[in-house]
Steps between C-alpha positions, in 0.01 A plus 500: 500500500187662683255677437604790721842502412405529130277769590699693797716638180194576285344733791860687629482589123135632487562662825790706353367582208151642732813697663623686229202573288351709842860625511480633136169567541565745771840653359276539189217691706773710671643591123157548360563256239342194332355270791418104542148489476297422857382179301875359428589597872237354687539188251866472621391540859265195461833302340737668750289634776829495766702690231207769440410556940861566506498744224183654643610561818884587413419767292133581580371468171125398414434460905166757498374345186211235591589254210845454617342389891476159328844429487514396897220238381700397235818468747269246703407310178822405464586462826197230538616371147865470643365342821324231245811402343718445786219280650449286199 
């Protein structure tokens, strides 16, 4: 077995999990109730950067704030990282 198909698994998982936390994060905002700390969020977005973008943009949530403008960096990290892997 690979090393990307080991990890392909590992990354649709962090992705989704990115995914929901800015989902709850935002139904959460919307409620006025308990929130996912920026820290946990942008932490998921650097282990599931795909999952968080989509998030972001779906539901424009944490677009205008300046810390969450990494997470298109952190998309091409793991692009590049991806790109790495396959090449190997």
């Amino acid at each position: 077995m690979s090393l990307l198909s080991t990890a392909a698994p590992i990354v649709l998982l962090l992705n989704l999990v990115a995914f929901t936390a800015f989902c709850r994060d935002k139904r959460s905002a919307e409620r006025m109730a308990w929130r996912i700390s920026e820290k946990t969020l942008l932490t998921l977005a650097l282990l599931g950067p795909f999952g968080a973008m989509v998030a972001m943009r779906i539901l424009r949530h944490k677009t205008r704030k300046a810390k969450f403008r990494l997470v298109p960096l952190f998309l091409c990290l793991h692009v590049a990282l991806a790109a790495m892997l396959i090449l190997m």
